[in-house]
C-alpha positions, 0 to 999 in steps of 0.5 A: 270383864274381858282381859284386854279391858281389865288391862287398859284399866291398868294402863290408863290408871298406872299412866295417868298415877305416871303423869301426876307424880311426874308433874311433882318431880318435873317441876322442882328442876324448872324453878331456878329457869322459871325464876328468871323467866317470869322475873319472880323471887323464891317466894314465888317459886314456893307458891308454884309447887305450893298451888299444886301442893294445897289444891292437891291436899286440901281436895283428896279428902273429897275426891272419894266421896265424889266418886263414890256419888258420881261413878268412879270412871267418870271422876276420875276421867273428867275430874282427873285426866280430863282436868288435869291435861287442860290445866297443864295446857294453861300453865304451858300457855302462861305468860305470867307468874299469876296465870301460871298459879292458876293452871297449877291450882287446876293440876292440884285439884285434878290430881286428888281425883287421880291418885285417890281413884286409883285402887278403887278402879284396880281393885274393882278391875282385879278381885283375885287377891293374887292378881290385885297384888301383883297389879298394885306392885306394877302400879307403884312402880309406876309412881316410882318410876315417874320420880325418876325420869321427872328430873331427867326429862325436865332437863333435857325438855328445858335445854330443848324446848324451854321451861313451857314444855314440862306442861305441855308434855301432859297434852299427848300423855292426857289424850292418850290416858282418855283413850284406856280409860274410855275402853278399860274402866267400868262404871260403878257408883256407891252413893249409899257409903258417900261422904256428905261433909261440904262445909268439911271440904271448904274449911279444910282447903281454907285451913291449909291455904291460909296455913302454907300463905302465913308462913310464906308471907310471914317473912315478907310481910309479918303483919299478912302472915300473921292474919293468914295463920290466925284465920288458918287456926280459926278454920282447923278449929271449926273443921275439927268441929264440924267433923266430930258433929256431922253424920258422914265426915270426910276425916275419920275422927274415930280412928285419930283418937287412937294412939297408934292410928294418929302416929302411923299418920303423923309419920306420914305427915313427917314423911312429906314435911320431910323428903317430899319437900327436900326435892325443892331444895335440892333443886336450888342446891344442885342449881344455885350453890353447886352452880349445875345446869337443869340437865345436870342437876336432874341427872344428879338427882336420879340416885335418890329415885333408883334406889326408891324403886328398887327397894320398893320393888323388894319391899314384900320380900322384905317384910317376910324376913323382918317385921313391919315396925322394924322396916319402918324405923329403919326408913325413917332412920335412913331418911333422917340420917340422909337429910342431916348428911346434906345439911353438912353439903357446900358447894365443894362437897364432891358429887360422889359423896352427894350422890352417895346421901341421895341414894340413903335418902332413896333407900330410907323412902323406899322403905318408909313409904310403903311401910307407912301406908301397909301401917296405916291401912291394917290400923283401919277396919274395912269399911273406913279404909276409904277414909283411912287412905284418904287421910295419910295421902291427904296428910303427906300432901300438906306435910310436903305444902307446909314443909315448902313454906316453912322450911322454905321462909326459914332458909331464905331468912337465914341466907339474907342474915349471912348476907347482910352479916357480911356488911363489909363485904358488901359496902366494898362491893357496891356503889353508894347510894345502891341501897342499904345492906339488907335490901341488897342483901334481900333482893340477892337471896329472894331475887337473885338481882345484884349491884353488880357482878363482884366475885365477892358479892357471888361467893358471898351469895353462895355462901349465904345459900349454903347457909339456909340450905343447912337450915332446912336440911338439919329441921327436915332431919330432925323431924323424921328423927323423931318419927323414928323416936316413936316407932322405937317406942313401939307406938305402931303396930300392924294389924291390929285393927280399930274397933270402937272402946278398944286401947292401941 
C-alpha cells in the first residue's frame, strides 16, 4: 500500500475515533442548556447520554462480526461515519426532547462501528509491529484528545451558537472523514471467523435498555421500574443461555469462566460505572451548584483530561519501569481517592482544590484505561482477541449507561428528601395552596421549576444538590475502591494467556 493511503487510513480512523469520543464529552456540558430548552426534567437528560450510551453498548458486540461479514471499510464507512454524521444532523435538527432521543440512539449505534473497527483498519494498514505501536499511540491520543476539547468547544459552541451546534458540528467533520476513508482503507472481509449470534445481539440490547430504564424510572414510577428490571433479568438470563449453546457466540463464555479474565473485565466495568459516568455529574455540580456558565465549567473540567493525555502518552515508558498489576492499582487507586475528594466538594469549595481532584482523577484514568485494556488482551489467545476487545469496551460502555441511571435516580431522590426535610423552609417560602412539600420539593430537584424565586428555596435548592452530588460521588468512589481491593489480591496478572482446563 502506498504511503500516502496508509496514512489517510490513519487520519480517517483517528478523526472519525475523534468525533465519537468528542460527542461523549461535548454532550455532559449541554445538559443544564438542553434541560431549559426542551423543558425537560433530569430524567430526561439521563435518557440523552443514555440513548447513546445503550445503543453504543448494546451494538459493539456485533459490530466485528458485521465487519468481518461485510468488509471492514464499509462498515465502518456506512455503518459508522456515514451513520453517524446523519444522526447528529437529526439531533442538531430536533425540536423536541423524543426526536433528540432518536438521533442520539442513531450515534450510539454508529459509534460501535467506529470504535470497534478501529485496530482492525490500523492494524491491516500497518503490520510492522514497530510501526503499528507508534501509530496505535497517536490514535489513543486522539481519543484523549477529543475528552479535552468536547467541554471546551462545547462551551464556546453553546454561548455562540446555541445547544444545535454540538450536533452539527459532526456534519463537516462526517464529510471529511468520508473523503480519507474513501482513499486510505482497503477493503478486507473474513466471513469465515464471523460471529452468527442475532438472537445474542437482540436480547443483549433489550437486557441493557431495559436494565438502564428500570433504574431511571424506578424513582418516578416504582411499578414501571420494576417490570423493566424484571424483563432486563429475564433477557440476561436467556443471553447467558443462548451464548453457552450457540456455535459463534458474540460473548466469549470461555474466557468469562476464568478468574482473572472476568476481573480484568469487571474492572473495565467499574471503570465506566465509575469515571465515565462522573462526566455527567460534574457537569451538574460545576452548573447548578458551583452556578458556572457552560463556557466556565468546560474550561474547569479540562484538568481532569490533560493529565489523562499526558499519562497515557508516558504510559510504555511507564510500564518498563514498574509491573502492569502495580500501574493498574495505582489507577484505580487515584481514581477512587479522587471520586471520594468530590464527594467532600460544595458550592464554596475553591476551584484550585476542585481542579486539584479533577487532575488525580485524570492521572488515576490515565493509568487505569490502558493498564486495563494491555490486561484484558494478554489474558486472551489470539484468536478470540476480537472477541475479547469486543467485551471490555462493550462492558465499559454499559457500566458508564447503568452508572448514569443508577447513580443518577439516587442522587435526585436524595436531593428531593433534603429538600422536602426542610419543610419549614419551604412552607415559609411558598404561597398556600402551591402544592405540597414534596412536590414542590420534586419539581425543584427534577425540573428546576420553583413557586417563586425566595433566596431561601435557592440556597435550600443548592443544598439539596450537594447533597445528592455527595451520594453519587461517595458510591462512584467506593466501586473503584474495590476494584483496587482485587487487584492487590493479585487477581490480574498480564500475559498469561487462556487456554481451555488451565487455572488463573
Amino acid at each position: 500500500m502506498q504511503p500516502s493511503r496508509r496514512y489517510g487510513a490513519l487520519c480517517a480512523v483517528c478523526l472519525g475515533s475523534f468525533i465519537a469520543t468528542l460527542d461523549i464529552s461535548i454532550v455532559n456540558v449541554a445538559l443544564p442548556t438542553m434541560q431549559t430548552a426542551l423543558r425537560t426534567d433530569i430524567v430526561g437528560l439521563q435518557w440523552v447520554v443514555n440513548a447513546y450510551a445503550i445503543c453504543l453498548s448494546g451494538f459493539m458486540l456485533s459490530a466485528g462480526p458485521i465487519a468481518d461479514r461485510y468488509g471492514q471499510k464499509r462498515a465502518w464507512l456506512s455503518g459508522g461515519v456515514i451513520l453517524f454524521t446523519l444522526g447528529s444532523v437529526l439531533c442538531g435538527w430536533a425540536p423536541s426532547l423524543p426526536v433528540l432521543l432518536v438521533g442520539r440512539a442513531i450515534q450510539g449505534t454508529a459509534g460501535a462501528f467506529l470504535i470497534c473497527g478501529a485496530m482492525p483498519i490500523l492494524t491491516s494498514a500497518f503490520p510492522n509491529p514497530k510501526e503499528r505501536s507508534h501509530v496505535i499511540g497517536v490514535w489513543s491520543a486522539s481519543n484523549a484528545l477529543a475528552l479535552i476539547l468536547g467541554p471546551l468547544c462545547g462551551g464556546l459552541l453553546l454561548h455562540h451558537f446555541g445547544w444545535q451546534s454540538i450536533f452539527l458540528i459532526n456534519l463537516p467533520l462526517g464529510i471529511l472523514v468520508v473523503v480519507l476513508g474513501m482513499y486510505g482503507i482497503t477493503e478486507r472481509k473474513y466471513p469465515e471467523h464471523a460471529a452468527r449470534d442475532p438472537l445474542g445481539q437482540v436480547l443483549s440490547v433489550v437486557a441493557l435498555g431495559a436494565l438502564a430504564f428500570g433504574m431511571i424510572e424506578a424513582g418516578n414510577n416504582f411499578t414501571m421500574g420494576g417490570i423493566a428490571l424484571i424483563v432486563a433479568a429475564i433477557s440476561f438470563v436467556l443471553f447467558a443461555v443462548v451464548e453457552s449453546r450457540v456455535e459463534r457466540p458474540l460473548l466469549p463464555i470461555a474466557l468469562l469462566q476464568e478468574r482473572a479474565f472476568l476481573v480484568a473485565n469487571f474492572a473495565s466495568f467499574i471503570l465506566g460505572f465509575s469515571y465515565y459516568s462522573s462526566l455527567f455529574f460534574f457537569s451538574i455540580f460545576l452548573q447548578q451548584i458551583q452556578h458556572w456558565s457552560p463556557v466556565e465549567a468546560g474550561w474547569r473540567m479540562m484538568p481532569q483530561f490533560v493529565m489523562t493525555l499526558c499519562v497515557s502518552l508516558l504510559f510504555g515508558r511507564l510500564n518498563k519501569l514498574i509491573p502492569l498489576q502495580r500501574l493498574t492499582a495505582v489507577g484505580y487507586g487515584f481514581a477512587g481517592l479522587a471520586l471520594l475528594l468530590m464527594a467532600t466538594a460544595t458550592a464554596q469549595t475553591p476551584y484550585w482544590i476542585v481542579g486539584g481532584w479533577f487532575a488525580l482523577l485524570g492521572i488515576g484514568v490515565g493509568l487505569a484505561v490502558p493498564a486495563t485494556s494491555i490486561a484484558v488482551m494478554s489474558l486472551a489467545p489470539a484468536k478470540l482477541s476480537g472477541a475479547a476487545s469486543a467485551t471490555m469496551n462493550a462492558l465499559r460502555q454499559a457500566g458508564m449507561t447503568i452508572g448514569i441511571a443508577l447513580l443518577g435516580t439516587l442522587m435526585s431522590e436524595r436531593a428531593i428528601d433534603v429538600f422536602a426535610s426542610a419543610s419549614a423552609v419551604v412552607e415559609r417560602g411558598v404561597d398556600k395552596g402551591v402544592g405540597s412539600v414534596e412536590q414542590i420539593a420534586r419539581e425543584a430537584i427534577t425540573q428546576h421549576v420553583f413557586p417563586n424565586t425566595s433566596i431561601a428555596l435557592q440556597d435550600l435548592f443548592t443544598r439539596a444538590m450537594e447533597s445528592g452530588f455527595h451520594l453519587a460521588m461517595l458510591l462512584a468512589g467506593l466501586a473503584c475502591s474495590g476494584v483496587l481491593s482485587l487487584l492487590l489480591m493479585g487477581n490480574i496478572h498480564a500475559g498469561q494467556r487462556y487456554s481451555p482446563g488451565s487455572s488463573p
